[in-house]
RODO-2510 file (C-alpha; in nm, 4 decimals, decimal comma):
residues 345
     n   res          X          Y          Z
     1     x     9,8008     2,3834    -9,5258
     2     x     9,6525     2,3469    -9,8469
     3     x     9,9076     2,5105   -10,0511
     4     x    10,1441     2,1877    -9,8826
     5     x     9,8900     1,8970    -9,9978
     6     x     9,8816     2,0189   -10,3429
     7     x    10,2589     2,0398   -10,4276
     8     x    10,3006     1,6669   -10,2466
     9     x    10,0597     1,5597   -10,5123
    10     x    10,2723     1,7485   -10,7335
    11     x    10,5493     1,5750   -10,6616
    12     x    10,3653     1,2464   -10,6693
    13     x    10,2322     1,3371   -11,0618
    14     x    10,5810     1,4243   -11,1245
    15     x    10,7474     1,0799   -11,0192
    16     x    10,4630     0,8714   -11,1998
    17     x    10,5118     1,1145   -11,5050
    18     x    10,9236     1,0141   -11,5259
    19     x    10,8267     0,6810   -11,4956
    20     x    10,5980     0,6474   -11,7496
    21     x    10,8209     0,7761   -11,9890
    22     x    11,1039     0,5918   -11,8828
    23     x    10,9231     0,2672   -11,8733
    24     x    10,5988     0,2572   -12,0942
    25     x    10,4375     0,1852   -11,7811
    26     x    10,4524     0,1290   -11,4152
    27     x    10,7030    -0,1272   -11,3238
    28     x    10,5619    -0,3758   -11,0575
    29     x    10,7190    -0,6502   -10,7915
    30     x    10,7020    -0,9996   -10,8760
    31     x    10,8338    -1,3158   -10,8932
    32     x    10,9770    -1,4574   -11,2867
    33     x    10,9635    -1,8049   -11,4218
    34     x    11,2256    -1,9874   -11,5666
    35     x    11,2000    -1,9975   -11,9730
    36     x    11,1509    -2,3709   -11,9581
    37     x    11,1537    -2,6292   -11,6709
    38     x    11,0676    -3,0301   -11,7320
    39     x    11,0740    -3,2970   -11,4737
    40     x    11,1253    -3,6939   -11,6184
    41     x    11,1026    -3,9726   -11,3936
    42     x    11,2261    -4,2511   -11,4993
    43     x    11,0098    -4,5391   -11,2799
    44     x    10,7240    -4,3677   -11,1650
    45     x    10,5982    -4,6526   -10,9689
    46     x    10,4580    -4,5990   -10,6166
    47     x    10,7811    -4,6019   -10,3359
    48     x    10,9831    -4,6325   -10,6253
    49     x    11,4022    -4,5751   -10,6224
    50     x    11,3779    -4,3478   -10,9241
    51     x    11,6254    -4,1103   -11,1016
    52     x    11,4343    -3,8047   -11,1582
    53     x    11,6223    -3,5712   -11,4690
    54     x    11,5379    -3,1986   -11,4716
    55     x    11,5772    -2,9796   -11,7853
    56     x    11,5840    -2,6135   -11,7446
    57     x    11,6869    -2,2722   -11,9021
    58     x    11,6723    -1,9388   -11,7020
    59     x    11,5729    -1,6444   -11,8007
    60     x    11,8642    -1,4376   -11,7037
    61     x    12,2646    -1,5507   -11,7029
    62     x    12,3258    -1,7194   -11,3949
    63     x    12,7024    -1,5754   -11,2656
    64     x    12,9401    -1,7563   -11,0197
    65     x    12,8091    -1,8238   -10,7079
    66     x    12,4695    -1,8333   -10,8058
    67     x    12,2647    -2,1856   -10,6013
    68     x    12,0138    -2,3538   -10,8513
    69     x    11,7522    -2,4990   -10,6154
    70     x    11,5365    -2,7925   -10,6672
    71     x    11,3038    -2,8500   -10,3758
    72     x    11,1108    -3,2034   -10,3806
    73     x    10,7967    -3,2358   -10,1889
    74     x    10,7938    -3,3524    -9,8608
    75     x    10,6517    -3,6969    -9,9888
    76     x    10,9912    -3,7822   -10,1477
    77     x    11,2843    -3,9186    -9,9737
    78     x    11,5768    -3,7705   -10,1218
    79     x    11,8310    -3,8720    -9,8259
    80     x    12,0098    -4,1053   -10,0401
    81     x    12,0171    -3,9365   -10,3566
    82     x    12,2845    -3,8778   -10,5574
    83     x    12,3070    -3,5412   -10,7813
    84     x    12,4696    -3,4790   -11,1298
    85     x    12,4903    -3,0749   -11,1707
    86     x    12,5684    -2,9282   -11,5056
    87     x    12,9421    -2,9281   -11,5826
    88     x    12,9775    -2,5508   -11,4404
    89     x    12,7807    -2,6189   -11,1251
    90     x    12,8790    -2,8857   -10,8111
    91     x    12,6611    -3,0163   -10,6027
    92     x    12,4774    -3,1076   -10,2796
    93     x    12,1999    -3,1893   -10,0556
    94     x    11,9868    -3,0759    -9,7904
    95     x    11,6789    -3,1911    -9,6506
    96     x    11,4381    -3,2724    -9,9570
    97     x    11,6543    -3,0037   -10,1078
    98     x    11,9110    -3,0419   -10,4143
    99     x    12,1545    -2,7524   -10,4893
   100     x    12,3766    -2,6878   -10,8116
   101     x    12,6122    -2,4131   -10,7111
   102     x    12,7619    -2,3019   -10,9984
   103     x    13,1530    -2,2222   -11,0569
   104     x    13,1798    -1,9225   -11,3297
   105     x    12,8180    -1,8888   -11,5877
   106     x    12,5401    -2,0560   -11,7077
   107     x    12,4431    -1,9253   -11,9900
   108     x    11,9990    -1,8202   -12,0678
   109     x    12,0648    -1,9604   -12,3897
   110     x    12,1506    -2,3086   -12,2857
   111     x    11,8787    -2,5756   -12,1705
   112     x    12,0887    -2,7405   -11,8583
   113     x    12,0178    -3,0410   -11,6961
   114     x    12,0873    -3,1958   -11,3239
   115     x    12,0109    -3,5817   -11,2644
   116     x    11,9166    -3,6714   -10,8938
   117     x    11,9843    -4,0377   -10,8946
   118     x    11,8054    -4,2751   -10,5711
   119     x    11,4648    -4,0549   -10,4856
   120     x    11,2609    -4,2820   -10,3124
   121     x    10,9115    -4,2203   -10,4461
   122     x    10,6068    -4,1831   -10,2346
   123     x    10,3569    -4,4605   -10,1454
   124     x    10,0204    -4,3224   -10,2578
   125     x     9,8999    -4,1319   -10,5400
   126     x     9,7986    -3,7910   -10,5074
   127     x     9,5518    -3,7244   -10,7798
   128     x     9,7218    -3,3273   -10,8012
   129     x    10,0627    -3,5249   -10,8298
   130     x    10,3689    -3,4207   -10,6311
   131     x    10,5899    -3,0462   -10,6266
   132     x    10,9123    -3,0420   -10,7804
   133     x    10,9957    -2,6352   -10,7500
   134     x    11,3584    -2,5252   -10,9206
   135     x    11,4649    -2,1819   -10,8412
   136     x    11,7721    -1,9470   -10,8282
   137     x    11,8978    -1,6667   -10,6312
   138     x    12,0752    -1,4725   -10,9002
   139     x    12,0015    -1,1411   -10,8746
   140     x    11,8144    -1,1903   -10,5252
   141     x    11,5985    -1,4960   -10,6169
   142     x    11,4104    -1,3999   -10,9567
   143     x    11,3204    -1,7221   -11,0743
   144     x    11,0934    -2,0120   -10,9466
   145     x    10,9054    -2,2755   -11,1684
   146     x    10,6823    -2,5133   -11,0285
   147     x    10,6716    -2,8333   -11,2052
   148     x    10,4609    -3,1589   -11,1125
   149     x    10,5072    -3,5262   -11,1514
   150     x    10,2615    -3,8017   -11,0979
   151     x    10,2954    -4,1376   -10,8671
   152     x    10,1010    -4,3803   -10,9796
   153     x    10,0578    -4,7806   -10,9529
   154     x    10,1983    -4,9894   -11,2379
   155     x     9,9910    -5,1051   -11,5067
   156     x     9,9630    -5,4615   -11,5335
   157     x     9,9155    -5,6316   -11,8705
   158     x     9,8460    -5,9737   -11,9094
   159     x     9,7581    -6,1782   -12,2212
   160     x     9,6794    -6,5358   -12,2414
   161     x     9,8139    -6,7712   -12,5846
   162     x     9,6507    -7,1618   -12,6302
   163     x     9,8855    -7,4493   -12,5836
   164     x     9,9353    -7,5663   -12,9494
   165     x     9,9988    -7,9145   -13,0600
   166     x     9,9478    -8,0967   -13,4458
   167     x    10,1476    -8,4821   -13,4706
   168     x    10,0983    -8,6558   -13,7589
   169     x    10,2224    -8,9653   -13,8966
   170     x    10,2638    -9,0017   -14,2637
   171     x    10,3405    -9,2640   -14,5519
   172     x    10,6608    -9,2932   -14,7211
   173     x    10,6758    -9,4027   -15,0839
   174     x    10,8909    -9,6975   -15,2344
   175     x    11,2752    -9,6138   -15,3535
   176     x    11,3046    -9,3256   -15,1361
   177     x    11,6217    -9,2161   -14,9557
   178     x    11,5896    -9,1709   -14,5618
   179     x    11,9149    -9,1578   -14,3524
   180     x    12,1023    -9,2632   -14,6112
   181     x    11,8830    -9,5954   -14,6542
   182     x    11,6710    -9,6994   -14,9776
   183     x    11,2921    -9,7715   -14,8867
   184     x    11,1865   -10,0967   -15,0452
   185     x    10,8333   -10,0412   -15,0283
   186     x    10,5676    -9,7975   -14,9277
   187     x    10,4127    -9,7366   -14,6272
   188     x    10,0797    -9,6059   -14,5072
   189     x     9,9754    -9,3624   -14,1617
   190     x     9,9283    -9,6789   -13,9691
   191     x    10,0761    -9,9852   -14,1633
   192     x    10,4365   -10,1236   -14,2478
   193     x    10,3267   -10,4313   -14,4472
   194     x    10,6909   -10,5843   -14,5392
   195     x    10,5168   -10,8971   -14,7231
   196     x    10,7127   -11,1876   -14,7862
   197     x    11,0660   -11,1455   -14,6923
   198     x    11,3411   -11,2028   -14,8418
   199     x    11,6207   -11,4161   -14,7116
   200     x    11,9003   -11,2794   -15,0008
   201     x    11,8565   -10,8459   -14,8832
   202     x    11,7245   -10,6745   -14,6233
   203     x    11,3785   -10,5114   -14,6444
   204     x    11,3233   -10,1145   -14,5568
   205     x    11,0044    -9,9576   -14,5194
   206     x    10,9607    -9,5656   -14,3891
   207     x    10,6923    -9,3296   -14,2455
   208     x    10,7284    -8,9439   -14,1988
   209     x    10,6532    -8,7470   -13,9062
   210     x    10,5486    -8,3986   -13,8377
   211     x    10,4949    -8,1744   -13,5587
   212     x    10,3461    -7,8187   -13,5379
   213     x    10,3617    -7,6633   -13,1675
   214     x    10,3912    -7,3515   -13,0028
   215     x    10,5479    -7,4959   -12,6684
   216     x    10,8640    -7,2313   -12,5691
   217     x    11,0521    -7,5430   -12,4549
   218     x    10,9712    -7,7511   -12,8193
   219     x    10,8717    -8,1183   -12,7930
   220     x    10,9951    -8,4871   -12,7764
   221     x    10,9267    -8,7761   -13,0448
   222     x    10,9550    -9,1300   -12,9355
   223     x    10,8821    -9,4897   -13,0637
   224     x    10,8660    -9,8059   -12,8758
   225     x    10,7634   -10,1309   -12,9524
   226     x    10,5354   -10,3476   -12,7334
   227     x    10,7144   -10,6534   -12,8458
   228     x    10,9420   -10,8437   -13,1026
   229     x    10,8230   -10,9429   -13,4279
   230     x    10,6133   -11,2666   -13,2983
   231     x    10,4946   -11,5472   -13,5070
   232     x    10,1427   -11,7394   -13,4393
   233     x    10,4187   -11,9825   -13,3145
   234     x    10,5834   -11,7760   -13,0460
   235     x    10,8800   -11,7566   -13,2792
   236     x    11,0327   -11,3742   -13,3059
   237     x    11,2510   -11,1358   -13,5309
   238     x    11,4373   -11,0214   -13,2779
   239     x    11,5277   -10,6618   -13,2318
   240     x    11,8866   -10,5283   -13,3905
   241     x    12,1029   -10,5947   -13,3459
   242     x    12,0945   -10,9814   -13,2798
   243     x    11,8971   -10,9670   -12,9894
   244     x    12,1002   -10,7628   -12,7806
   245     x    11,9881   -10,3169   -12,8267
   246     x    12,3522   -10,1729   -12,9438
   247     x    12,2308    -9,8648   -12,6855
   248     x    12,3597    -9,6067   -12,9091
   249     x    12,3187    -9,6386   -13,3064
   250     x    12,5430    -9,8187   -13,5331
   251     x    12,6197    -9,8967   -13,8511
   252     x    12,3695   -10,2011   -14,0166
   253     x    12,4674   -10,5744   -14,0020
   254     x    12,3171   -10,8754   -14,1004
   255     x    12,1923   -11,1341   -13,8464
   256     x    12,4485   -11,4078   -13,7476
   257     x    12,2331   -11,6947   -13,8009
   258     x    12,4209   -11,8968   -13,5480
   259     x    12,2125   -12,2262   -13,5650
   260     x    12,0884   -12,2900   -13,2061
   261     x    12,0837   -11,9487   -13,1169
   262     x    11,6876   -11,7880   -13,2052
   263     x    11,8064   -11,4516   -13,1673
   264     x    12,0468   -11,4947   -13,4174
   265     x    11,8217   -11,5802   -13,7216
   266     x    11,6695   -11,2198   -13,7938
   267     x    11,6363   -10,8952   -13,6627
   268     x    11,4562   -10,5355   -13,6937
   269     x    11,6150   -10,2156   -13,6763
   270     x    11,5141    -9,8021   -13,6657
   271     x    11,7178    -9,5285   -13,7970
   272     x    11,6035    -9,1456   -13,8123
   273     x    11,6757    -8,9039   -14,0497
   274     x    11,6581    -8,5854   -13,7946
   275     x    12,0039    -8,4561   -13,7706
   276     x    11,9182    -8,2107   -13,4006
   277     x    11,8056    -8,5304   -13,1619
   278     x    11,8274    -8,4129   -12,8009
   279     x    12,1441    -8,5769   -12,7803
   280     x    12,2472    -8,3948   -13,1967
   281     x    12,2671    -8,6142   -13,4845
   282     x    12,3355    -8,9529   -13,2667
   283     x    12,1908    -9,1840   -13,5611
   284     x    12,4322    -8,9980   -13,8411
   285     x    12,4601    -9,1556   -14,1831
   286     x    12,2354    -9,5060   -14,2083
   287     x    12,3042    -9,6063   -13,8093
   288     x    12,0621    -9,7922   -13,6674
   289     x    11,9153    -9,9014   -13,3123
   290     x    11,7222   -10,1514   -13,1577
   291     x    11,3674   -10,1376   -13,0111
   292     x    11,3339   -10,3079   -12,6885
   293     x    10,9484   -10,2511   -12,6233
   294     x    11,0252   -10,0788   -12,2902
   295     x    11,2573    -9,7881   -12,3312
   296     x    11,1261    -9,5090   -12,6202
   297     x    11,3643    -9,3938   -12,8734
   298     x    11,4014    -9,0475   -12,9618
   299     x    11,3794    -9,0249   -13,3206
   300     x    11,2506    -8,6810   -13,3879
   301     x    11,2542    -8,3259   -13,1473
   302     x    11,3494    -7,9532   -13,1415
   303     x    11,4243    -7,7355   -12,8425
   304     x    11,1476    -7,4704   -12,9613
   305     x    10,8278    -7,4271   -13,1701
   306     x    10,7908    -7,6152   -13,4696
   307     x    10,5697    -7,5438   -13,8239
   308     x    10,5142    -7,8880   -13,9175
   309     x    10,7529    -7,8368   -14,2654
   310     x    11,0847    -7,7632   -14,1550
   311     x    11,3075    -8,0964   -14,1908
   312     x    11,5332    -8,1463   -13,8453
   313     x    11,3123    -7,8993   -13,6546
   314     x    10,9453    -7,9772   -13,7229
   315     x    10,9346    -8,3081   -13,9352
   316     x    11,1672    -8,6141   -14,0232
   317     x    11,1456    -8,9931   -14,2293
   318     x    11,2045    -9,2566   -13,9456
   319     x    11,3047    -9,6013   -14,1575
   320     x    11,2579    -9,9761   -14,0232
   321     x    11,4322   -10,2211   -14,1707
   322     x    11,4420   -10,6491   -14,1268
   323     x    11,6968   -10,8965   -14,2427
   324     x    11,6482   -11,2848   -14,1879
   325     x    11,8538   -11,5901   -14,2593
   326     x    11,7697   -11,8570   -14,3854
   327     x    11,7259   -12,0200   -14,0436
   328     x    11,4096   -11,7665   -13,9381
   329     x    11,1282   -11,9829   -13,8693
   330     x    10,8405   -11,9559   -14,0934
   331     x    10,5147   -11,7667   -13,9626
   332     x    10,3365   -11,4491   -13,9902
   333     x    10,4911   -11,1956   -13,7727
   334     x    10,3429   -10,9227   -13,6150
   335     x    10,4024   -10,6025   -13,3422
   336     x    10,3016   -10,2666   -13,2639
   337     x    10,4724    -9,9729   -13,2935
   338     x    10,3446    -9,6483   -13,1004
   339     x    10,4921    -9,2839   -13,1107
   340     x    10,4794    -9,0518   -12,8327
   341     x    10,4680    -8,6958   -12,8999
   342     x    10,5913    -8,5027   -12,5631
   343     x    10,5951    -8,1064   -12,5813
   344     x    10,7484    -7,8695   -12,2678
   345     x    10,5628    -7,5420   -12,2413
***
């Protein structure tokens, strides 16, 4: 009975023996990794319709036949997906599984890649994130990598920028071109003195105006008047274009001086240099309109943020200009002129 035990231990020393010098060492059963495995979501925003890409490379050549296995957790919904295998591989869908069978070889050397198109992510984070397994069956299943990915809610960034908003009004100097029109004088911020006018040539002061905003929408200049040139005497210069606002600009023209008719004997008029009005360059080349001190007159604007330099788009010369007859009734004349500055955040 003895003699038995000892040569089955024998035998035993024997096997191990062969296999040690076959192998270096004892070979032992377990599952492989893949090389390399990477799962990319691209939205990975709680519930989520995400395309999920998966780059892998196997360890061994993967023949015809051969099912590559990716096996989402439970969490996702993966009914509606839609799979793009590597060109040697269809696919298909089971479950939360996606399979890429493949038609002849995929090589160990290549890094492949499958995108599964519609996963519906989960609705709540999982601080361990969420199983994404890929595995094989070539040679009996000798492959399986684990990879994670993490759910999470978005991240919200907010920043908050000041309103911005700089109008100033400006003087104009003497025999200087605006619109196409010759200033006869100078102006100040707040005063157009015209003096003593002059029956034989009309009389053209200016002022320049700037704005520096940050509104996304840009901004509005207007001017009215509160009233016509008025005399102590209740006698006025009356607006241009003989009383009666032309409603769109036009090209300068003495007053009538129709005797008997008041409006006749003088009138003001307003002509702006910006060429990109709301409605483009409506006063073009030394056209002038009237100010009927109820409707404002655009005479300056831009459809976005403004420095406060740039002519057309942040500053402009607006130009007023009187002509009398000889029939104007004498007096000291006087109005008010107020701008409106109107941005659109």
């Amino acid at each position: 009975m003895l003699r038995k035990q000892n040569r089955r231990i024998g035998v035993v020393f024997l096997l191990i023996f062969s296999m040690l010098a076959i192998y270096g060492s004892v070979p032992t059963a377990k599952a492989a990794n893949l090389d390399s495995a990477k799962a990319v979501l691209d939205d990975s925003n709680l519930d989520a319709t995400a395309t999920t890409t998966v780059t892998f490379n196997t360890g061994i050549d993967l023949t015809a036949g051969t099912v590559v296995t990716l096996a989402f957790n439970a969490s996702f919904d993966v009914s509606g997906a839609t799979t793009t295998c590597p060109s040697d591989a269809t696919a298909d869908a089971a479950g939360q599984n996606v399979t890429c069978t493949v038609v002849s070889t995929l090589s160990s050397t290549t890094d492949y890649t499958v995108i599964i198109a519609d996963v519906n992510n989960p609705d709540a984070e999982n601080v361990a994130g969420y199983d994404i397994t890929i595995s094989h069956n070539e040679g009996g299943g000798a492959e399986s990598t684990q990879m994670r990915v993490y759910i999470i809610d978005p991240v919200t960034v907010t920043a908050t920028v000041n309103a911005t908003l700089a109008f100033s009004v400006d003087l104009v100097g003497g025999a200087t071109d605006v619109n196409g029109v010759q200033t006869t004088g100078a102006s100040t911020a707040t005063t157009l003195d015209f003096g003593t006018l002059n029956t034989a040539a009309s009389s053209t002061l200016a002022q320049q105006l700037s704005v520096t905003t940050n509104a996304s929408a840009g901004y509005s200049v207007t001017v009215q008047q509160d009233q016509d040139m008025t005399s102590g005497g209740s006698a006025t210069i009356n607006a241009f274009d003989n009383g009666v606002i032309p409603g769109a600009p036009t090209d300068w023209g003495g007053p009538d001086a129709t005797l008997g008719s008041a409006d006749t004997y003088g009138h003001m008029g307003v002509t702006s240099e910006d060429q990109n009005l709301s409605g483009g360059d409506t006063f073009g080349l030394a056209q002038y309109d009237g100010l009927d001190g109820t409707t404002p007159l655009e005479v300056l604007y831009n459809g976005g943020a403004a420095n406060g330099t740039e002519a057309h788009t942040s500053r402009t010369e607006v130009a007023y200009t009187i002509e009398i007859s000889a029939l104007q009734e004498a007096g000291d004349y006087t109005n008010t002129l107020t701008y409106v500055c109107t941005p659109t955040y």
